[in-house]
N, C-alpha and C positions, 0 to 999 in steps of 0.2 A: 522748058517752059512749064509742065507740069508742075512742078518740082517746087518749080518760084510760086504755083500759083497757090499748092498746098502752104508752103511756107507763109504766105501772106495775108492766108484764110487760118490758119493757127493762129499766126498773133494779131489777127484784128478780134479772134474768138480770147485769147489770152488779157487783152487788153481790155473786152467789156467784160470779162467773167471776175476780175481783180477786186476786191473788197477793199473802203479806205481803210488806211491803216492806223490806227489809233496809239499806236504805240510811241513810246517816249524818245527812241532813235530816228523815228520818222523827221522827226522837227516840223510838228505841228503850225499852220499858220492860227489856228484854235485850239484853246485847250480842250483837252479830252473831256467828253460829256462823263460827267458820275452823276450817283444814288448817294443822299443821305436820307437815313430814314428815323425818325424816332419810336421810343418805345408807346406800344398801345398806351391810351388813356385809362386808370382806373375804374373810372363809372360804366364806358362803356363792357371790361370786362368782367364786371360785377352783374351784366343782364347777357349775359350769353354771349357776348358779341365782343366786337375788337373796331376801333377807330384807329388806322394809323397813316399817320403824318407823314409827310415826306417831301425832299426838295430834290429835283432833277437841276444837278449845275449845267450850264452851258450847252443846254438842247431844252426846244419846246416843245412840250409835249402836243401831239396832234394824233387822228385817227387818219393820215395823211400816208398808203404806203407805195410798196412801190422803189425801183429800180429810178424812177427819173426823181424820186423826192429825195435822193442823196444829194442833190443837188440845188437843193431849193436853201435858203437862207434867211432868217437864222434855221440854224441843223433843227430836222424833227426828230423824233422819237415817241416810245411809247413804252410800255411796261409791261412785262410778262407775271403774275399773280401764282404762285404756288403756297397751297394750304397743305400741310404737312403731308411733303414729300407726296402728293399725290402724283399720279403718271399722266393728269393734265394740267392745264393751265386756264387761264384767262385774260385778254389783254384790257387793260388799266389805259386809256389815248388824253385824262385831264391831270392835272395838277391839284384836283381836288382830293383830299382826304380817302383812302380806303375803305369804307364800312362794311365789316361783313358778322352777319347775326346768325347762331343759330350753334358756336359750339356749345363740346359734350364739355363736363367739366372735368379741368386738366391743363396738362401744357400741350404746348400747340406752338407751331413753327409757321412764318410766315416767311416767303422767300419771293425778293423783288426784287426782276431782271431788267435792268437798261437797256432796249433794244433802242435799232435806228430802224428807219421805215422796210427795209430785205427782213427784219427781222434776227440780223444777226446782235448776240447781247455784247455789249460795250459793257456793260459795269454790274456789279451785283449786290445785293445785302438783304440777308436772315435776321429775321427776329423773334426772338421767342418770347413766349405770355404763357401766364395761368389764369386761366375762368376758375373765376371762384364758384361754390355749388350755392346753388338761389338761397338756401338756408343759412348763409353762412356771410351772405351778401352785404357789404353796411348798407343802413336804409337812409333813403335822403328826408 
C-alpha cells in the first residue's frame, strides 16, 4: 500500500512539474511562439541610444506570469532583455518597441529571449549595433 501510494504521489508530482513542449515532434495543436527582431533605427543610434523593433509570432505579449497562465489563451509571453552579455536581465511584457539610452560609443549586442509566463525561453535573437561618437553623428 505504501508503495502504490509513493508511486502515485511521484507521478501526480511528475505530471504537474512537465513543461509544454515546444518542439516539432510534439505535433503541436499551435505553432511555436518565435522572436523576429529588427535591426536598431539609425537616428536613434546616432544620440546614444538604440530603438528596436520586434514581432512576437504566435504569443501575446503580457506581464501575466505564473504556472496557471500556461493555460490561458491565446498563449502569453514576455521577453527577457540582455545588454551585452551582462549577468542580468530585464523583462520586456508589451509589444512595444525597445528604447534604451545611454550607450558608450561602439558596438553593442542586444539579446532577446521569448519566454512563456514559468519563464522558460521558447525562442531567441541577438542583435548587434554601433553608436556612433556624438561628433561624428549626422545632424538632422
Amino acid at each position: 500500500m505504501f508503495v502504490l501510494l509513493i508511486a502515485l504521489l511521484l507521478a501526480a508530482v511528475w505530471a504537474f512539474a512537465r513543461e509544454p513542449d515546444y518542439s516539432a515532434t510534439s505535433a503541436p495543436v499551435e505553432p511555436k511562439p518565435a522572436i523576429v527582431v529588427m535591426e536598431p533605427t539609425p537616428g536613434s543610434l546616432a544620440k546614444q541610444g538604440a530603438v528596436v523593433v520586434f514581432r512576437a509570432e504566435n504569443i501575446t505579449m503580457s506581464p501575466i506570469f505564473g504556472r496557471e497562465a500556461l493555460e490561458k489563451r491565446p498563449r502569453l509571453g514576455h521577453l527577457h532583455v540582455t545588454v551585452d552579455d551582462l549577468a542580468w536581465h530585464w523583462v520586456h511584457t508589451t509589444d512595444e518597441p525597445i528604447q534604451i539610452r545611454g550607450f558608450a560609443p561602439g558596438k553593442h549586442k542586444l539579446l532577446l529571449e521569448l519566454a512563456d509566463p514559468t519563464h522558460r525561453v521558447i525562442d531567441a535573437q541577438a542583435v548587434e549595433f554601433t553608436v556612433l561618437p556624438e561628433e561624428s553623428a549626422p545632424h538632422r
